[in-house]
PANU-780657 format. One line per 4 residues: number of its first residue (from 1); for each residue x, y, z of N, C-alpha, C, CB. Coordinates in nm, 3 decimals, always signed. Glycine has a CB too. Example, Ala and Ser with C-alpha at 12.3 -4.5 7.8 and 13.67 -1.06 7.14 Angstrom:
REM residues 2
1> +1.319,-0.569,+0.780,+1.230,-0.450,+0.780,+1.320,-0.330,+0.780,+1.131,-0.447,+0.905  +1.285,-0.225,+0.708,+1.367,-0.106,+0.714,+1.290,+0.003,+0.787,+1.408,-0.060,+0.572
//
This chain:
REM residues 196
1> +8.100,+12.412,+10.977,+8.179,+12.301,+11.032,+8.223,+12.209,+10.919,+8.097,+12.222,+11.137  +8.325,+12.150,+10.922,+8.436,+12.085,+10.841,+8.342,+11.928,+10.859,+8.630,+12.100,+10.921  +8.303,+11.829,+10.752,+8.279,+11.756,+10.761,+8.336,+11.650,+10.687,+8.198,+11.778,+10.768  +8.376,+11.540,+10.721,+8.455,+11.426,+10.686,+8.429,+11.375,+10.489,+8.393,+11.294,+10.812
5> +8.587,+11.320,+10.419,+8.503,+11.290,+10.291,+8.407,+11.184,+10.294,+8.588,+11.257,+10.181  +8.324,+11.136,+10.189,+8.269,+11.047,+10.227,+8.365,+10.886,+10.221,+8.147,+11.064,+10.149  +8.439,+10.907,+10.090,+8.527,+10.796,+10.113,+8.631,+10.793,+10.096,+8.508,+10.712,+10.070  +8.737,+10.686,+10.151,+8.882,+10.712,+10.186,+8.943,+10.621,+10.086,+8.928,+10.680,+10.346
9> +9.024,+10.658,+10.015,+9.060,+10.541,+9.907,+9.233,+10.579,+9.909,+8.964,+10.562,+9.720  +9.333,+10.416,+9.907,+9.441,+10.416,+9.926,+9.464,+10.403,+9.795,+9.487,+10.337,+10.017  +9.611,+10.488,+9.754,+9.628,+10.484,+9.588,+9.742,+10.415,+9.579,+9.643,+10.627,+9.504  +9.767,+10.307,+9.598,+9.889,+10.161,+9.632,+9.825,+10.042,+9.559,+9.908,+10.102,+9.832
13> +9.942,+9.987,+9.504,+9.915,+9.851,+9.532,+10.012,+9.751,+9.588,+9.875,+9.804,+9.425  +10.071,+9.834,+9.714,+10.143,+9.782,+9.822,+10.031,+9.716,+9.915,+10.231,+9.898,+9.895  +10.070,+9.550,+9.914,+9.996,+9.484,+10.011,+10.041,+9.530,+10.172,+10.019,+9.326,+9.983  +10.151,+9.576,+10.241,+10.196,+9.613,+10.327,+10.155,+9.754,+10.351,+10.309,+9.585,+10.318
17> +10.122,+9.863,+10.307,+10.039,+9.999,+10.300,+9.935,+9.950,+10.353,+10.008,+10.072,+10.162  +9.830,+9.886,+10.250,+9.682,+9.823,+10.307,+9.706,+9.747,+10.443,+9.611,+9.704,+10.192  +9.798,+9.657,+10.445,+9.815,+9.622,+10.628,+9.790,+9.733,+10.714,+9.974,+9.577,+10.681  +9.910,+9.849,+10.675,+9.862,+9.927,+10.777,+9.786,+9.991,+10.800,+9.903,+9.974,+10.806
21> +9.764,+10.072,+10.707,+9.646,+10.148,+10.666,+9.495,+10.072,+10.750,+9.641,+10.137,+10.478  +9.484,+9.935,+10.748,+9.383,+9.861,+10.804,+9.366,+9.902,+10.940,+9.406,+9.723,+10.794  +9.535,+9.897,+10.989,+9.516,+9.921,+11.171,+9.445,+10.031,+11.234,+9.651,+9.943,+11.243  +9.446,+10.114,+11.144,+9.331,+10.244,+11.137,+9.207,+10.250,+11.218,+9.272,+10.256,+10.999
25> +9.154,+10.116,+11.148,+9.047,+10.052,+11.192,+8.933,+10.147,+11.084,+9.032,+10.062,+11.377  +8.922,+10.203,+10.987,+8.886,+10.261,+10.901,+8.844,+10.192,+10.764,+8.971,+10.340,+10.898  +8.711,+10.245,+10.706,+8.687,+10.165,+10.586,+8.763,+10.257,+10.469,+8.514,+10.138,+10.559  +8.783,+10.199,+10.374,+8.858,+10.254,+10.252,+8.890,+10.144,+10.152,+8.993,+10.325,+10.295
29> +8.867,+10.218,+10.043,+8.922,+10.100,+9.914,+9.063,+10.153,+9.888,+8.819,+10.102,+9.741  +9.077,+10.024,+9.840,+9.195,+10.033,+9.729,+9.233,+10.092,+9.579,+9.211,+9.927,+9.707  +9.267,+10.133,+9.560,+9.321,+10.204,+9.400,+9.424,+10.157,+9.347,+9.363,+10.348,+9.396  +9.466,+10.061,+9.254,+9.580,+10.063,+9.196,+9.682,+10.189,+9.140,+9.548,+9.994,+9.112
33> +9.784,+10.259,+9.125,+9.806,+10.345,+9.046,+9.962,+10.277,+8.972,+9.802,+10.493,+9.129  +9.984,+10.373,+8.876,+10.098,+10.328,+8.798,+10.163,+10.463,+8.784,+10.064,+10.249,+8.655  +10.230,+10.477,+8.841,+10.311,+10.603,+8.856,+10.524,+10.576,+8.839,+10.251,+10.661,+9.043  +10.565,+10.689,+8.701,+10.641,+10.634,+8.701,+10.777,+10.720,+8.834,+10.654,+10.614,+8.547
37> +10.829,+10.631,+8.864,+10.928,+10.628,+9.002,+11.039,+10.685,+8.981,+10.970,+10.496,+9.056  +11.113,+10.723,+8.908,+11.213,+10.775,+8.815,+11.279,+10.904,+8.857,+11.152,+10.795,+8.684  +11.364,+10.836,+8.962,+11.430,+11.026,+9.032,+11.432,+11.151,+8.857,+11.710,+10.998,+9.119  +11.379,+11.235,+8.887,+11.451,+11.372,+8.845,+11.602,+11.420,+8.855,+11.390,+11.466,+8.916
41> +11.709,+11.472,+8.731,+11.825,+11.443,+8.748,+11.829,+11.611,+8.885,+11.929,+11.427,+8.569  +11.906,+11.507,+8.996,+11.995,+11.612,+9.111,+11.843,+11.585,+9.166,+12.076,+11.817,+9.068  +11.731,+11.484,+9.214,+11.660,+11.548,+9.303,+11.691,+11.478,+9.421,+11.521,+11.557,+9.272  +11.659,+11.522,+9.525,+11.704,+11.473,+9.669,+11.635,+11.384,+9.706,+11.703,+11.561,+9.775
45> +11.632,+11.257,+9.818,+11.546,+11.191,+9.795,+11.461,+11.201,+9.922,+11.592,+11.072,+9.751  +11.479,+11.309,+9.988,+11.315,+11.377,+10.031,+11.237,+11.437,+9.977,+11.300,+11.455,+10.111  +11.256,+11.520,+9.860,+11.228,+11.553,+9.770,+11.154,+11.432,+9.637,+11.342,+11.621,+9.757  +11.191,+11.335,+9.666,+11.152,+11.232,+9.576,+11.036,+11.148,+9.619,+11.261,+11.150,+9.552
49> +11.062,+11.102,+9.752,+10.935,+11.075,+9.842,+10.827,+11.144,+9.820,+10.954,+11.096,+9.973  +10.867,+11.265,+9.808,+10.739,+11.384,+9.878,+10.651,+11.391,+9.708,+10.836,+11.612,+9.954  +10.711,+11.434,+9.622,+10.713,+11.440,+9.510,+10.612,+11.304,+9.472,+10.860,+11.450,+9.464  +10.700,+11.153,+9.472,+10.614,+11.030,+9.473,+10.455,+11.023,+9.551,+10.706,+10.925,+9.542
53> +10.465,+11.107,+9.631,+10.333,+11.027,+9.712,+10.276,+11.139,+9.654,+10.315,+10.993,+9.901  +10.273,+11.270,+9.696,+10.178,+11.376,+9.603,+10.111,+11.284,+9.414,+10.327,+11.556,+9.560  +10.200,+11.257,+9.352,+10.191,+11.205,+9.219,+10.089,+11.080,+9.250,+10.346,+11.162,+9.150  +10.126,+11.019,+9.330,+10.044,+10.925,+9.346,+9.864,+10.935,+9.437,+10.145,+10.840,+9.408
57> +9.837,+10.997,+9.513,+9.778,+11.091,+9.575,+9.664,+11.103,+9.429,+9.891,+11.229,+9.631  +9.767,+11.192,+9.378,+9.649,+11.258,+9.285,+9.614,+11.158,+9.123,+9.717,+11.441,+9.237  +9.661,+11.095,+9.158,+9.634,+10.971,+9.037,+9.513,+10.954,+9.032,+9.692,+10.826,+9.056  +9.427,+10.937,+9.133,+9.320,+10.885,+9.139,+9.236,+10.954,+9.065,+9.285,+10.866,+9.250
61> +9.163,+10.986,+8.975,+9.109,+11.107,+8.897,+8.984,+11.022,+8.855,+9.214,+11.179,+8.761  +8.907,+10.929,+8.851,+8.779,+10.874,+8.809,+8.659,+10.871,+8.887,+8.798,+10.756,+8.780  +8.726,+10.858,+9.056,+8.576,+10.917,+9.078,+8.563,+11.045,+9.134,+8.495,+10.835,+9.167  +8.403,+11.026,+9.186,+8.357,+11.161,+9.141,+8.302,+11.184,+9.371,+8.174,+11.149,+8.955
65> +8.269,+11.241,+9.379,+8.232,+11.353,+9.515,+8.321,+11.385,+9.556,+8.161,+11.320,+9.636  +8.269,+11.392,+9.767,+8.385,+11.437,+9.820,+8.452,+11.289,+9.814,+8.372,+11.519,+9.972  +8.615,+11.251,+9.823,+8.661,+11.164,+9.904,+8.811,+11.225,+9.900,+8.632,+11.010,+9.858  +8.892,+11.135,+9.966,+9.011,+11.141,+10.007,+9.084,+11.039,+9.975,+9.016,+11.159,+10.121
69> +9.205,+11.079,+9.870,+9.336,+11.000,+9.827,+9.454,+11.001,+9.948,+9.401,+11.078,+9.683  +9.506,+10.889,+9.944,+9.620,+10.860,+10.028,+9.714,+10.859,+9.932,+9.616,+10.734,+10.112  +9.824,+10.863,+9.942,+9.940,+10.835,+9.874,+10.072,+10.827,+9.884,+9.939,+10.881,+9.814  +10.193,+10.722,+9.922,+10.254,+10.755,+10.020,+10.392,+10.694,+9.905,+10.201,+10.687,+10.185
73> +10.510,+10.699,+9.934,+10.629,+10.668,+9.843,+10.696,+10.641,+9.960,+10.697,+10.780,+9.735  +10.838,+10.562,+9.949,+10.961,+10.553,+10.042,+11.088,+10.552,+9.930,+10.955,+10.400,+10.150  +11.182,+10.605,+9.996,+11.290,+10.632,+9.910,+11.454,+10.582,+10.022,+11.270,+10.827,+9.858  +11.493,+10.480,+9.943,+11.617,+10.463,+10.073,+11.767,+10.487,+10.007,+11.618,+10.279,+10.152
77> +11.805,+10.541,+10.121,+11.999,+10.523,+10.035,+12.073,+10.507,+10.109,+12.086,+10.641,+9.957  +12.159,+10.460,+10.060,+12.316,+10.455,+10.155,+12.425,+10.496,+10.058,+12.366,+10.280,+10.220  +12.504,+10.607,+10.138,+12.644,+10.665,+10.059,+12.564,+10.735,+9.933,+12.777,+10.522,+9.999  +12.445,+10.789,+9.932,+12.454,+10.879,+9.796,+12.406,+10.772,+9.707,+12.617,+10.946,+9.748
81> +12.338,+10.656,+9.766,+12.329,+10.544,+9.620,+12.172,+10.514,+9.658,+12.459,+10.362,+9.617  +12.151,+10.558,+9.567,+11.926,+10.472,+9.571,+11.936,+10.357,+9.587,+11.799,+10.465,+9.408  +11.849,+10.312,+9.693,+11.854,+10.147,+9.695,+11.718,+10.102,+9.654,+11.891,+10.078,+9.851  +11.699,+10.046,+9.523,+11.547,+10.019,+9.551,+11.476,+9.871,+9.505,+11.466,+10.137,+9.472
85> +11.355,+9.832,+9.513,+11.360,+9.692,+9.539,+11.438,+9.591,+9.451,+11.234,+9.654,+9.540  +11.477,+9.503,+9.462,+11.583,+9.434,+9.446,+11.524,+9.295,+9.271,+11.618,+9.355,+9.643  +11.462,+9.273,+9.345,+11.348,+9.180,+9.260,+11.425,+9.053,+9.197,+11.272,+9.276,+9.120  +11.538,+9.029,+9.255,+11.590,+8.880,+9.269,+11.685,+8.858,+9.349,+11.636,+8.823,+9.158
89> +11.688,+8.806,+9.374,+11.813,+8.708,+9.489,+11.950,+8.782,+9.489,+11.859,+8.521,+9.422  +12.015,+8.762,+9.341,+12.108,+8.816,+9.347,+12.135,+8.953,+9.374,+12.142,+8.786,+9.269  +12.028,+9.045,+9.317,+12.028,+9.144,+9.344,+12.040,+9.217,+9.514,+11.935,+9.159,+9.273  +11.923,+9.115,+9.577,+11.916,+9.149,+9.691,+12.081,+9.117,+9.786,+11.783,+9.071,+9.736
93> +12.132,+9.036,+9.719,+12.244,+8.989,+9.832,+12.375,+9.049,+9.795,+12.266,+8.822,+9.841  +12.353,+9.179,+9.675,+12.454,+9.264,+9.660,+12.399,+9.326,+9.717,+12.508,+9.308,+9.557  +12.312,+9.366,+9.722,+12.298,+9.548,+9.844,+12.240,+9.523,+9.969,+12.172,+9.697,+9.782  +12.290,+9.418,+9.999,+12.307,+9.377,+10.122,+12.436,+9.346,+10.166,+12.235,+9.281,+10.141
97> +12.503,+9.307,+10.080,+12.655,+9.334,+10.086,+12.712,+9.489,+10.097,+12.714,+9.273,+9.955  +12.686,+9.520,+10.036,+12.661,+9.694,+9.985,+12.646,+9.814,+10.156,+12.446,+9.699,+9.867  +12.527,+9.762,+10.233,+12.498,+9.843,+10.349,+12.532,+9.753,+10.437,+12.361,+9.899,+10.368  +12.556,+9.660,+10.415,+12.625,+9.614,+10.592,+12.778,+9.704,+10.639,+12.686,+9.401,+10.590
101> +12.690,+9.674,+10.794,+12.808,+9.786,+10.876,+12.759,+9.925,+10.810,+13.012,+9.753,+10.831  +12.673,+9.960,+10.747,+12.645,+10.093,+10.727,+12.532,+10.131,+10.794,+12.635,+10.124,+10.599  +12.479,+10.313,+10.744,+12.358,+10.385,+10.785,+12.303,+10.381,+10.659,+12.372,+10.530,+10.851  +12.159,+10.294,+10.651,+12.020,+10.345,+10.555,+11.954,+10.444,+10.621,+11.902,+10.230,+10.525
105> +11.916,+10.511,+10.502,+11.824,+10.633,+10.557,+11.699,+10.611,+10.424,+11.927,+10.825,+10.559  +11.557,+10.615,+10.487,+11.462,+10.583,+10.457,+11.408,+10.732,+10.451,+11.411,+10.479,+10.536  +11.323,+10.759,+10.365,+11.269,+10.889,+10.385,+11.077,+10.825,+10.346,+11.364,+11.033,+10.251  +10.986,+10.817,+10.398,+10.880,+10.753,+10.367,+10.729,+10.878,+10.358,+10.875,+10.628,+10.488
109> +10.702,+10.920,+10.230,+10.623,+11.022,+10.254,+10.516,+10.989,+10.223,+10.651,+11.129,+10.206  +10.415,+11.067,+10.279,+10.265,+11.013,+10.264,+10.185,+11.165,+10.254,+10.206,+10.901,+10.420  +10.095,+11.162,+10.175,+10.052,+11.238,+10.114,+9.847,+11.262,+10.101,+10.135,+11.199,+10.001  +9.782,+11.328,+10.149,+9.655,+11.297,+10.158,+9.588,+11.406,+10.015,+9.598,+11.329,+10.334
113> +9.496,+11.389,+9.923,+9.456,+11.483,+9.861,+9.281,+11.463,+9.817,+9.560,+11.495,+9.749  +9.253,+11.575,+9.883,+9.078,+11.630,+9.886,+9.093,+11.699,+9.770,+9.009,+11.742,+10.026  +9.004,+11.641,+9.641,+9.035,+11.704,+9.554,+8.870,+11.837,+9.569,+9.069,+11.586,+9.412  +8.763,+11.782,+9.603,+8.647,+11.843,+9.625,+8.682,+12.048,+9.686,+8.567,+11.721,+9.755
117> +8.804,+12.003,+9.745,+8.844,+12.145,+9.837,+8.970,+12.186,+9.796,+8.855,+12.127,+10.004  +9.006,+12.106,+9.691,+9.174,+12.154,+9.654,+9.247,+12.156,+9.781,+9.194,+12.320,+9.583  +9.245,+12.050,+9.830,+9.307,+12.025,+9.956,+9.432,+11.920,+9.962,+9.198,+11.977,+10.043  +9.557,+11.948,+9.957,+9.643,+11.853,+9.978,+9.777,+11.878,+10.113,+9.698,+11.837,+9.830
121> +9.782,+11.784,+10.171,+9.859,+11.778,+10.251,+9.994,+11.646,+10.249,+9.767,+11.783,+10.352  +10.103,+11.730,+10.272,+10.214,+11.589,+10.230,+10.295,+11.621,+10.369,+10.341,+11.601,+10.043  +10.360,+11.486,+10.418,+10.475,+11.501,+10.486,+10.594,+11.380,+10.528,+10.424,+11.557,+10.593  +10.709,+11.391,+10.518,+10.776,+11.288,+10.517,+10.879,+11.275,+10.624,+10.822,+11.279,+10.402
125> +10.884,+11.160,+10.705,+10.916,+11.146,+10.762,+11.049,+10.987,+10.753,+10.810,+11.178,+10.818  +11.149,+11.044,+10.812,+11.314,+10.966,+10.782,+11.308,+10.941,+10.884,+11.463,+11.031,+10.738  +11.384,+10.752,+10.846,+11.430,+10.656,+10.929,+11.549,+10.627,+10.945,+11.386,+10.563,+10.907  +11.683,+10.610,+11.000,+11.740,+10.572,+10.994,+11.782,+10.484,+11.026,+11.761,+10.611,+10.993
129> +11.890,+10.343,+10.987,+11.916,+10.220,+11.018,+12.008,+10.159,+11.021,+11.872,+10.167,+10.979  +12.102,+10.145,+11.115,+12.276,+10.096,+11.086,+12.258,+9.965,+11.109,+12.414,+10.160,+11.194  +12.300,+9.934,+10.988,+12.334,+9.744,+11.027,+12.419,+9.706,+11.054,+12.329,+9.644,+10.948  +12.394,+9.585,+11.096,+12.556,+9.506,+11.120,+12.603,+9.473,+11.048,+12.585,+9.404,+11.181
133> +12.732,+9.426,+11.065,+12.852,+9.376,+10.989,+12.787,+9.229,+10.977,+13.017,+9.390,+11.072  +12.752,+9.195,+10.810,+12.653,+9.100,+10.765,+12.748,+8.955,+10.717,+12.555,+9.177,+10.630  +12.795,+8.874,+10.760,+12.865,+8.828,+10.644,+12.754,+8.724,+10.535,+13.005,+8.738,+10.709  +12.830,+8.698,+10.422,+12.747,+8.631,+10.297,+12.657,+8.514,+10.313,+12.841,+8.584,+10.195
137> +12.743,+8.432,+10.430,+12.609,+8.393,+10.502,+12.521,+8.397,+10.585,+12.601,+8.341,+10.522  +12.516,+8.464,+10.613,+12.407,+8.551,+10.692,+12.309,+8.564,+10.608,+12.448,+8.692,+10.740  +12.360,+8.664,+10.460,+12.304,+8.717,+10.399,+12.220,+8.602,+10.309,+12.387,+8.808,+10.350  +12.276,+8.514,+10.257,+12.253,+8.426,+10.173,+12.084,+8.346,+10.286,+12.428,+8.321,+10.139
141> +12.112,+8.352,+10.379,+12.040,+8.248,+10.489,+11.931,+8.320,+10.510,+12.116,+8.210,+10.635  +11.942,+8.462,+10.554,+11.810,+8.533,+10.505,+11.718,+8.565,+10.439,+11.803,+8.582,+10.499  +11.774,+8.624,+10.329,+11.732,+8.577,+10.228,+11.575,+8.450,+10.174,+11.854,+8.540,+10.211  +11.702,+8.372,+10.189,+11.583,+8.231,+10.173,+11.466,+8.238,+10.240,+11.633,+8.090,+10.228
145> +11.466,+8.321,+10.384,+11.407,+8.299,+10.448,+11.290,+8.396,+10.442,+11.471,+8.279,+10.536  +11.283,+8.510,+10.450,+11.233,+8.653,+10.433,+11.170,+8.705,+10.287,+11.356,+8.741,+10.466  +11.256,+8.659,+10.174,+11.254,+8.665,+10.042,+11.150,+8.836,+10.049,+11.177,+8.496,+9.961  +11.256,+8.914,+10.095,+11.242,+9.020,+10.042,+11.273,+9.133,+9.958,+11.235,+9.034,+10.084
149> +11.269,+9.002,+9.859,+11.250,+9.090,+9.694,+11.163,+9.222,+9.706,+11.153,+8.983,+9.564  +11.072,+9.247,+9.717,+11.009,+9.398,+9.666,+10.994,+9.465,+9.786,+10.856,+9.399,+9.584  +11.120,+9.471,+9.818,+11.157,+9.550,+9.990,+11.245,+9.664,+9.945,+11.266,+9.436,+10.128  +11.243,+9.758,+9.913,+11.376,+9.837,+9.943,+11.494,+9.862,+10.048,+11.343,+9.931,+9.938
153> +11.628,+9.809,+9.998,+11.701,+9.747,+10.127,+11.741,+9.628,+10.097,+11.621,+9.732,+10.251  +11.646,+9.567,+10.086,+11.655,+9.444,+10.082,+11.653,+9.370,+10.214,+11.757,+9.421,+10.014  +11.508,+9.392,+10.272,+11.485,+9.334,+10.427,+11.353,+9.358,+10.440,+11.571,+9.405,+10.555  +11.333,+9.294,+10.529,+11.176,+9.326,+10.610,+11.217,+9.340,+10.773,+11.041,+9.167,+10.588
157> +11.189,+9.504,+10.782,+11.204,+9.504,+10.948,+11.135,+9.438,+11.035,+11.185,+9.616,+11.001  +10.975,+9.404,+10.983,+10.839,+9.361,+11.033,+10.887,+9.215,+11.056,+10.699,+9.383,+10.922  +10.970,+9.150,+10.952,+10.997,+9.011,+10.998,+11.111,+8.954,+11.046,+10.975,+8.939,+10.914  +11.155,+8.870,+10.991,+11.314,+8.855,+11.058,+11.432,+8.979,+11.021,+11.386,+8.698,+10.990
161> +11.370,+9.010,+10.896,+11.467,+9.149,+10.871,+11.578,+9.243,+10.987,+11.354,+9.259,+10.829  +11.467,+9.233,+11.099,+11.562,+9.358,+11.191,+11.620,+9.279,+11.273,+11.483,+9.487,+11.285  +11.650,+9.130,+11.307,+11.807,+9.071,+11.314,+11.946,+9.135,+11.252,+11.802,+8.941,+11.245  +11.923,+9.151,+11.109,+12.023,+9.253,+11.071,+12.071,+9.393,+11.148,+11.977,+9.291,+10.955
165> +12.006,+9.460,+11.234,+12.018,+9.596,+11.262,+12.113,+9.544,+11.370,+11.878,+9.693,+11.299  +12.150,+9.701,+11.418,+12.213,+9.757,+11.540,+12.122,+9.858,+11.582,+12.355,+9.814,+11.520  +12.087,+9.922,+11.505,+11.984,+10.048,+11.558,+11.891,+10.090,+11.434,+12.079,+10.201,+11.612  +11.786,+10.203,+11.493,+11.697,+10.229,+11.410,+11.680,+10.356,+11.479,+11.583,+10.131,+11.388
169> +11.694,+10.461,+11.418,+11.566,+10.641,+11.475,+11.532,+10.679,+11.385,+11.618,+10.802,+11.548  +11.357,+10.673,+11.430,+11.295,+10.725,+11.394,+11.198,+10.834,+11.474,+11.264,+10.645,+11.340  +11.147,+10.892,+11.389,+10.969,+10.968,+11.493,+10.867,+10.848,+11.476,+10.858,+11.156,+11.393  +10.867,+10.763,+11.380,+10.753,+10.680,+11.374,+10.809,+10.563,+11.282,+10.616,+10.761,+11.316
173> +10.804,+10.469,+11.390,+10.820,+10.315,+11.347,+10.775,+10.264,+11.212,+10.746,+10.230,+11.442  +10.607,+10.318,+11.228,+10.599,+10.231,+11.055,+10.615,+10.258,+10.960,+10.510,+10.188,+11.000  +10.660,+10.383,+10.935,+10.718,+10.445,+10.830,+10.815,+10.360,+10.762,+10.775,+10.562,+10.872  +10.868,+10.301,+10.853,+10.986,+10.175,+10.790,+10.959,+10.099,+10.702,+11.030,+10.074,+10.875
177> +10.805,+10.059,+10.752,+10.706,+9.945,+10.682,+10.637,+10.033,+10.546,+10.561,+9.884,+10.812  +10.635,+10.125,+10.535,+10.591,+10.212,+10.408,+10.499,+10.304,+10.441,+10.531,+10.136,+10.295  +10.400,+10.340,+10.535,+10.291,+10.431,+10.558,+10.334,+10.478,+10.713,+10.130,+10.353,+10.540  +10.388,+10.603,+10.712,+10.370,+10.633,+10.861,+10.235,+10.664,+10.924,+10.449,+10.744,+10.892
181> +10.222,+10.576,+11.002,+10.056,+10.581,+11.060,+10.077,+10.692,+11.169,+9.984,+10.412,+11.141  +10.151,+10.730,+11.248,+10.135,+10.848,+11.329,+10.136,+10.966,+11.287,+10.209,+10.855,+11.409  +10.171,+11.011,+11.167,+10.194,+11.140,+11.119,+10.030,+11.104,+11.028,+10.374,+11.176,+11.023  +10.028,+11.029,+10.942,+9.830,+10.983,+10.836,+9.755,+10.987,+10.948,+9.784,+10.779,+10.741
185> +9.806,+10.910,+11.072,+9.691,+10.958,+11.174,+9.604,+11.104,+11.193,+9.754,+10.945,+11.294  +9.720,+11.191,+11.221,+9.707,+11.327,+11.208,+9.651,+11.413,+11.073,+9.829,+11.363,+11.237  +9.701,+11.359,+10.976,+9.633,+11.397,+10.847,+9.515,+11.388,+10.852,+9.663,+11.331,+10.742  +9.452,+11.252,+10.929,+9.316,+11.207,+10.917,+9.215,+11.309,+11.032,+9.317,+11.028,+10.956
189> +9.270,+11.287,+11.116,+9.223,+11.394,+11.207,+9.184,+11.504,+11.167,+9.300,+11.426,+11.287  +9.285,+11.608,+11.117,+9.236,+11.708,+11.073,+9.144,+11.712,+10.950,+9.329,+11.774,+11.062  +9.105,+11.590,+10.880,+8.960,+11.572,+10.801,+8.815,+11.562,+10.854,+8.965,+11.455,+10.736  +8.859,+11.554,+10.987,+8.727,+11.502,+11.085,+8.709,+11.346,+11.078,+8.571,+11.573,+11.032
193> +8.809,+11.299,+11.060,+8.823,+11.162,+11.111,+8.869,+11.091,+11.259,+8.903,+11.122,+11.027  +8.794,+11.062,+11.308,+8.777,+11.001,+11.450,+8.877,+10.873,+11.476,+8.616,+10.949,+11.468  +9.005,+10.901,+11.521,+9.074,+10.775,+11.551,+9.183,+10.737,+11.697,+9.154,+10.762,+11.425  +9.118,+10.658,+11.792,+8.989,+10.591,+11.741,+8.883,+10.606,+11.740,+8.969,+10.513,+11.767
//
């Protein structure tokens, strides 16, 4: 019989991952990793997700029994263009200029790796998101408000962010937020993890 690792450790240092990751209701540490993000020239960006969270996943290399790495990446674009976090104002309120009235597509992959069993499992799951027709103040007013600098997009759906939308499909909502918990749910499961 298949028995659970002993410990679960998230390889982020996304404060929003650990949110969710929490709802779990599951103990687990944290891991910083430093992994560099850097598409491959021509790679796709499901392919980049999937790629990111595996890399990150297996970062963890110091300790030692059984346990279990998480590792998860998000990758967004609109028109063929990487959108990724913004990390000032201005930045953010061009590519927000940029996707209004358009479709983002989020691809958010998450990645589990048992290194004890050479065990890895990845899978990614896409969001899509048409916004509205934004004008500059809108944009400018949000902004201030949300200050979601290290958002890719340049929004927070979780907060006032999805005022901006018209629509959203997905298979799983939090994937938006960075960790799809219904698909890690299932990952976890098949470790012999009980949830709930």
């Amino acid at each position: 019989m298949d028995y659970r690792p002993q410990t679960l450790v998230l390889a982020s240092s996304s404060r929003y991952r650990a949110e969710l990751l929490g709802r779990l209701g599951l103990p687990f540490e944290i891991q910083r990793v430093a992994v560099d993000e850097s598409p491959l020239p021509l790679e796709a960006p499901l392919t980049l997700a999937q790629r990111l969270s595996v890399t990150k996943a297996k970062a963890i290399t110091h300790l030692s029994g059984d346990y279990l790495s998480i590792g998860s990446d998000q990758v967004a674009t609109c028109d063929d263009r990487l959108l990724g976090k913004p990390g000032t104002e201005a930045k953010a309120q061009e590519q927000l200029r940029f996707i209004s009235d358009k479709t983002v597509s989020f691809f958010t992959g998450v990645a589990i790796w048992r290194p004890a069993r050479a065990m890895l499992d990845c899978r990614v799951v896409q969001t899509r998101v048409r916004m509205r027709n934004l004008s500059d103040c809108e944009i400018t007013s949000y902004i201030a408000v949300d200050q979601p600098l290290d958002c890719a997009g340049s929004f927070k759906w979780e907060a006032l962010g999805i005022s901006l939308f018209r629509s959203t499909e997905s298979t799983d909502p939090t994937a938006l937020q960075g960790l799809p918990l219904i698909e890690l749910a299932q990952m976890l499961r098949d470790q012999d993890y009980r949830i709930p």
